[in-house]
Every structure is written in structure tokens, then in C-alpha cells.
Backbone as ProteinMPNN parsed JSONL, in Angstrom:
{"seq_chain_A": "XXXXXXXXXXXXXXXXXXXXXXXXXXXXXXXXXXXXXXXXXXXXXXXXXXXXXXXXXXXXXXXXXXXXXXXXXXXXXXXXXXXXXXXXXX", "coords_chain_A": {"N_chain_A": [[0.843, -1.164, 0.0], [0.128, 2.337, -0.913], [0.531, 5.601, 0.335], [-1.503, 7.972, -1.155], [-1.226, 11.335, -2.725], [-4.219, 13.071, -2.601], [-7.387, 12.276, -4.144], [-10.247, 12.748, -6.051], [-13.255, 11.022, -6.113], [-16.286, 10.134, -7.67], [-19.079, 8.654, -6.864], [-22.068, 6.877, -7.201], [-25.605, 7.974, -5.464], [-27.954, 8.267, -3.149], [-30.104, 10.852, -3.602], [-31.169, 8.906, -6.184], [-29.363, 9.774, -8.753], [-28.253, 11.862, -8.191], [-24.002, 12.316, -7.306], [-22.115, 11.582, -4.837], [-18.838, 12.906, -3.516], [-16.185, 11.294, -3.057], [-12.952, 10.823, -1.354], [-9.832, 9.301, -2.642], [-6.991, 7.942, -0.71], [-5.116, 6.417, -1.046], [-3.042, 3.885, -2.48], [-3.237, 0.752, -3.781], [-1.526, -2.638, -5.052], [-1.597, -5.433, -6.537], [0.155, -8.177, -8.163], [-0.952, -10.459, -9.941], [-0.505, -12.404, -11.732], [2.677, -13.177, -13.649], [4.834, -13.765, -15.951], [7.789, -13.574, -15.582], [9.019, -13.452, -18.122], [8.165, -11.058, -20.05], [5.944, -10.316, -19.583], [3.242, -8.721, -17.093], [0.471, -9.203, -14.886], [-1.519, -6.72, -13.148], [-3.744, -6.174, -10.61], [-5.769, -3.658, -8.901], [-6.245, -1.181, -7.026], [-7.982, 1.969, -5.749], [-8.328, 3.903, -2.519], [-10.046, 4.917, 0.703], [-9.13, 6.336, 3.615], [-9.741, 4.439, 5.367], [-9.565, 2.102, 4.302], [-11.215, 1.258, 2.35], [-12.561, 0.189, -1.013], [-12.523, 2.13, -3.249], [-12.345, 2.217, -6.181], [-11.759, 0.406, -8.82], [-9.346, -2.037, -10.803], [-7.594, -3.601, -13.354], [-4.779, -4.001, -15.116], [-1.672, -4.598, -17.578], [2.086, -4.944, -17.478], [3.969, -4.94, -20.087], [6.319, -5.678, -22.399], [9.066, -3.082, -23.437], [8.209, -2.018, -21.095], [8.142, -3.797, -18.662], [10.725, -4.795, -19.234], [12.133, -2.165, -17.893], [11.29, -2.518, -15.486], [13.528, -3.6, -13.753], [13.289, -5.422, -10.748], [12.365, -3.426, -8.716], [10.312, -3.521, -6.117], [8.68, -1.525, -6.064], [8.603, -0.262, -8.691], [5.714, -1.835, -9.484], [3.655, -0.334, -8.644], [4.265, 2.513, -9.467], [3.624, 2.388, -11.845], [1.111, 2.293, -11.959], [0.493, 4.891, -11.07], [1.493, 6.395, -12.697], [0.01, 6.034, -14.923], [-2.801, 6.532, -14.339], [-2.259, 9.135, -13.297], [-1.781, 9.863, -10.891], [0.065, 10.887, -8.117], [2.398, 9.268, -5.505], [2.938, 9.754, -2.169], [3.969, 8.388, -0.099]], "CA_chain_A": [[0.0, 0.0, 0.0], [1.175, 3.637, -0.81], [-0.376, 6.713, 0.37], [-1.153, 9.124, -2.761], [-2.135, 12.546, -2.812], [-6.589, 12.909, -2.169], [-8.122, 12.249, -5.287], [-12.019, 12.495, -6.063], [-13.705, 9.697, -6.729], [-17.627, 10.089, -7.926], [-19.728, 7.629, -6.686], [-23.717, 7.472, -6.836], [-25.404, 8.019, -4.055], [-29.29, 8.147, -2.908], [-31.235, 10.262, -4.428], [-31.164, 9.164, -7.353], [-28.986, 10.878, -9.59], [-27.102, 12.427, -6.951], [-23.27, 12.165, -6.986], [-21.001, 11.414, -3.786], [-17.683, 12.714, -4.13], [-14.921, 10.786, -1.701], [-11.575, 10.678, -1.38], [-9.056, 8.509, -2.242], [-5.984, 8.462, -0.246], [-4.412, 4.899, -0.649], [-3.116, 2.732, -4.046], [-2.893, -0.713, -3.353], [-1.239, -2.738, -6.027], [-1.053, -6.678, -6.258], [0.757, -8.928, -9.107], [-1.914, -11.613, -10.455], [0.431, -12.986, -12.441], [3.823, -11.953, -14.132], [5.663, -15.05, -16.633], [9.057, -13.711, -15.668], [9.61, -13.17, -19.101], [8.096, -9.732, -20.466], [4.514, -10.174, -19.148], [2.787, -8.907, -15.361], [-0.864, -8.876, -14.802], [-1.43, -6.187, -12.144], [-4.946, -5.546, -9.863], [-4.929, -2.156, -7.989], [-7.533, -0.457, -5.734], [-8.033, 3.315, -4.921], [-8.848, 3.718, -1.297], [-10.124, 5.921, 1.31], [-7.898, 6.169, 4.571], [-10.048, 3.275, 6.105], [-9.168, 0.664, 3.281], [-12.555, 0.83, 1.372], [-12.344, 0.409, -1.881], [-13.567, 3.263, -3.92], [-12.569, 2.264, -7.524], [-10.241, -1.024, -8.64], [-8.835, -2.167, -12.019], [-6.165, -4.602, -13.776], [-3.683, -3.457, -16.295], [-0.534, -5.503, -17.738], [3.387, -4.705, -17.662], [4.966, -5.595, -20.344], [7.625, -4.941, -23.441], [9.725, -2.385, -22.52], [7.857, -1.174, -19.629], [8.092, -5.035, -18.471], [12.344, -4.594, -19.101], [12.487, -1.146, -17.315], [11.032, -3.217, -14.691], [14.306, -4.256, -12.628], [12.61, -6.012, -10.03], [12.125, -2.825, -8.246], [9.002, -3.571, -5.667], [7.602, -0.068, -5.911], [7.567, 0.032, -10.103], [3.895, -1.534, -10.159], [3.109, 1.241, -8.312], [4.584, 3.893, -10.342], [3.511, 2.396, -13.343], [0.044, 2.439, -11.819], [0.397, 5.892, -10.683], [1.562, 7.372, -14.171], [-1.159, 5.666, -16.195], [-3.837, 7.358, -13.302], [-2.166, 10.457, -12.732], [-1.574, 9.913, -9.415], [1.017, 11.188, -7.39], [2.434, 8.958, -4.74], [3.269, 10.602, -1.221], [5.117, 7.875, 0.691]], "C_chain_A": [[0.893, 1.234, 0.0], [-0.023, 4.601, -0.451], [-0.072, 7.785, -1.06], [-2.182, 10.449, -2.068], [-3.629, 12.472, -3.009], [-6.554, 13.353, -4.14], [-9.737, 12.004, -5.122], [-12.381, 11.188, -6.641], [-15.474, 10.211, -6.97], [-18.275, 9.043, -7.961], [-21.063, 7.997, -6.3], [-24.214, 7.277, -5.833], [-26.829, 8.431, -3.98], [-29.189, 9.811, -3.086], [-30.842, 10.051, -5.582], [-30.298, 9.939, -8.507], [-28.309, 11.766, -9.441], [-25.266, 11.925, -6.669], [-22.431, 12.291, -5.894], [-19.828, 11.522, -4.234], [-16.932, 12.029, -2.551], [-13.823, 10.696, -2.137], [-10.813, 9.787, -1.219], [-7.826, 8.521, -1.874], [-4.589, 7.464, -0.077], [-4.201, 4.459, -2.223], [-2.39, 1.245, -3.139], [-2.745, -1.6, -4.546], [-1.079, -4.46, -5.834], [-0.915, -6.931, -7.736], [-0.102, -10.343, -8.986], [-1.314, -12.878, -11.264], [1.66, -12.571, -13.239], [4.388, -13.881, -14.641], [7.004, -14.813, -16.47], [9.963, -13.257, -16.531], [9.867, -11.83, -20.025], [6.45, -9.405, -19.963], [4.122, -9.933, -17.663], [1.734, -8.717, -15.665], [-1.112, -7.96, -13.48], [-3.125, -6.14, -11.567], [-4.533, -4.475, -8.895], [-6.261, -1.806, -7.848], [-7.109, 1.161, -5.418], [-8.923, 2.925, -3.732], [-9.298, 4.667, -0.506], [-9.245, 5.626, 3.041], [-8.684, 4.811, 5.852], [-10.457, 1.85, 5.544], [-10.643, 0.379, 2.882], [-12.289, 1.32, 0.17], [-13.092, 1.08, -2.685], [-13.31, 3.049, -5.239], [-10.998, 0.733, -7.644], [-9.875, -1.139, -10.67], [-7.706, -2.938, -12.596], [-5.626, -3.54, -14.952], [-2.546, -4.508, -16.44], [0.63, -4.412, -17.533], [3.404, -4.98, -19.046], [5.532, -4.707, -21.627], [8.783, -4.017, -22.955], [9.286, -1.872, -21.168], [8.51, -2.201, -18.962], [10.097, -4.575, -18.105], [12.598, -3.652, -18.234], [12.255, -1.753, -15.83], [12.364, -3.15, -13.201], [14.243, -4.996, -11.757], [12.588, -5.009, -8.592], [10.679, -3.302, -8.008], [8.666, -2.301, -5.941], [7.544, 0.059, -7.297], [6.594, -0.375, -10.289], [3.056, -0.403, -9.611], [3.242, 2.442, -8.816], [4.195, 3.688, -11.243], [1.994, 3.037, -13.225], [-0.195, 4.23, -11.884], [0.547, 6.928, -11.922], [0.677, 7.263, -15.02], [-2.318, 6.292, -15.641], [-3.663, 8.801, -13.149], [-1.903, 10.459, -11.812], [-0.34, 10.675, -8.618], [1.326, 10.567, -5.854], [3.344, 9.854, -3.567], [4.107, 10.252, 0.059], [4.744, 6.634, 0.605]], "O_chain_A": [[1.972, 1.349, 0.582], [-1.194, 4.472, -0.806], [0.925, 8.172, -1.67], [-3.197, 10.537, -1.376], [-4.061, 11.58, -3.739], [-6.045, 14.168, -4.909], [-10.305, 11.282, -4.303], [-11.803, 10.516, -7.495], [-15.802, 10.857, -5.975], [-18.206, 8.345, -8.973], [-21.397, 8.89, -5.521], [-23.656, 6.517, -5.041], [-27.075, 9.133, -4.96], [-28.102, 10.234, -2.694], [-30.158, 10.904, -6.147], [-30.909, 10.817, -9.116], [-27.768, 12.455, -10.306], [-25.156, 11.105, -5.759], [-21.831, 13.364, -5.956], [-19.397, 10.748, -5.089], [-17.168, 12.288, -1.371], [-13.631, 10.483, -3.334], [-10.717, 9.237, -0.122], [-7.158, 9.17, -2.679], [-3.559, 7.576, 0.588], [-5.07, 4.661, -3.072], [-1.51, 0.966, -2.324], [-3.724, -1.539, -5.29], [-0.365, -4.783, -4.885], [-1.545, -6.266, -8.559], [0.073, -11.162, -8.084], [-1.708, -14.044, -11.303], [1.62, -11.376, -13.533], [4.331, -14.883, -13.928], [7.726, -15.621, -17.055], [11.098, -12.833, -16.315], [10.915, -11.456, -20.551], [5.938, -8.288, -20.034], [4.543, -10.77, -16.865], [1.579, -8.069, -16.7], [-0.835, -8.636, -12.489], [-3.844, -6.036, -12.561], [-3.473, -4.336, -8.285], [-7.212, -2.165, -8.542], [-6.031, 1.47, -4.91], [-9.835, 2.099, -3.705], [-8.929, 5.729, -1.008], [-8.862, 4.493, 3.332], [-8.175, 4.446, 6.912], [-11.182, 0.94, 5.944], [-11.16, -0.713, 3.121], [-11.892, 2.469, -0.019], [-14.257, 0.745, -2.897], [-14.097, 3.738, -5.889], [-10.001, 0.365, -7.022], [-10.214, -0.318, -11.523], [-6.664, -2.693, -11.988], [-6.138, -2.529, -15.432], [-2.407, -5.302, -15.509], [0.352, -3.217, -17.427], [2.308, -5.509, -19.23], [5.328, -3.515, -21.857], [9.402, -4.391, -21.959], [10.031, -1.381, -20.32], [9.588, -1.825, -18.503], [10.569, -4.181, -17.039], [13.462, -4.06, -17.458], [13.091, -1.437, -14.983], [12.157, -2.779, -12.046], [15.315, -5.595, -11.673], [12.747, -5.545, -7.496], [9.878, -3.51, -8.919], [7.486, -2.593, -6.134], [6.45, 0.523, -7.618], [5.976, 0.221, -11.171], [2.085, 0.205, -10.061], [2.433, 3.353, -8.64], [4.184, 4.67, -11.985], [1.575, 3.93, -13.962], [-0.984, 4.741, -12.68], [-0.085, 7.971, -12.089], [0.426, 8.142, -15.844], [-3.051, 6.713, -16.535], [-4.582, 9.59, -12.928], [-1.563, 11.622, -11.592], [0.143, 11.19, -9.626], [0.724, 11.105, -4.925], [4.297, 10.545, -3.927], [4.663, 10.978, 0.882], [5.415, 5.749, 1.137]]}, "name": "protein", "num_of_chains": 1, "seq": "XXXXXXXXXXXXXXXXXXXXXXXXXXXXXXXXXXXXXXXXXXXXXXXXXXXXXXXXXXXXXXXXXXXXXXXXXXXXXXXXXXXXXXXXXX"}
């Protein structure tokens, strides 16, 4: 888990038609699968600061991103974070 800078999230919300905005303040990033070779399957969660998930999503690694890789733990998080916009904060 990384804390990221508050992002909105829009989620519906009684009545009807009515948007809830909340904040997410968390990326949480897990590896579903990864062949080792040039391929990762990632799942990732925006959060609010009491681990509810306010929006989720998969994406892959791979080709060069996959190579740039290193086996730095924190690049699925940056990758996540550049393809979102995000800005992580620690």
C-alpha cells in the first residue's frame, strides 16, 4: 500500500442521480500474475484512509515497460500511478 495525494472519486449516491464525491488516499497494487519473461498482470484499488475500496482495475506490464522493470518492488506502483495520474506521497 502507498499513500497518494486525495483524489475524487464520484460515486452514486441516494437520491437518485445524486453524486457522492470521496476521497481517495491509498493505491494498493497486487501482481496476479507476471511469466518472468516480459509479461505482469497487475490488480490495484483506490482507497479511502479506512481501506474501502472506492474504484479497482487490472492493467498488464509488459515490453519495454516489463524490461524497465528491474525487479524494483515499488515500479507496479509507479507504473500504476503514471497511467492514473496519481502522485504517490510515501
Amino acid at each position: 500500500m502507498k499513500n497518494i495525494q486525495a483524489v475524487n472519486i464520484n460515486q452514486p449516491g441516494p437520491p437518485i442521480g445524486i453524486q457522492n464525491t470521496i476521497q481517495a488516499t491509498q493505491l494498493v497494487v497486487s501482481i496476479t500474475s507476471d511469466n518472468l519473461i516480459d509479461t505482469c498482470q497487475i490488480y490495484f484499488e483506490l482507497q479511502n484512509g479506512n481501506s474501502n475500496c472506492l474504484y479497482y482495475g487490472n492493467m498488464s506490464i509488459t515490453g519495454v515497460d516489463y524490461q524497465n522493470w528491474g525487479g524494483d518492488n515499488d515500479y507496479p506502483y509507479i507504473y500504476v500511478a503514471n497511467r492514473y495520474l496519481l502522485t504517490i506521497t510515501s
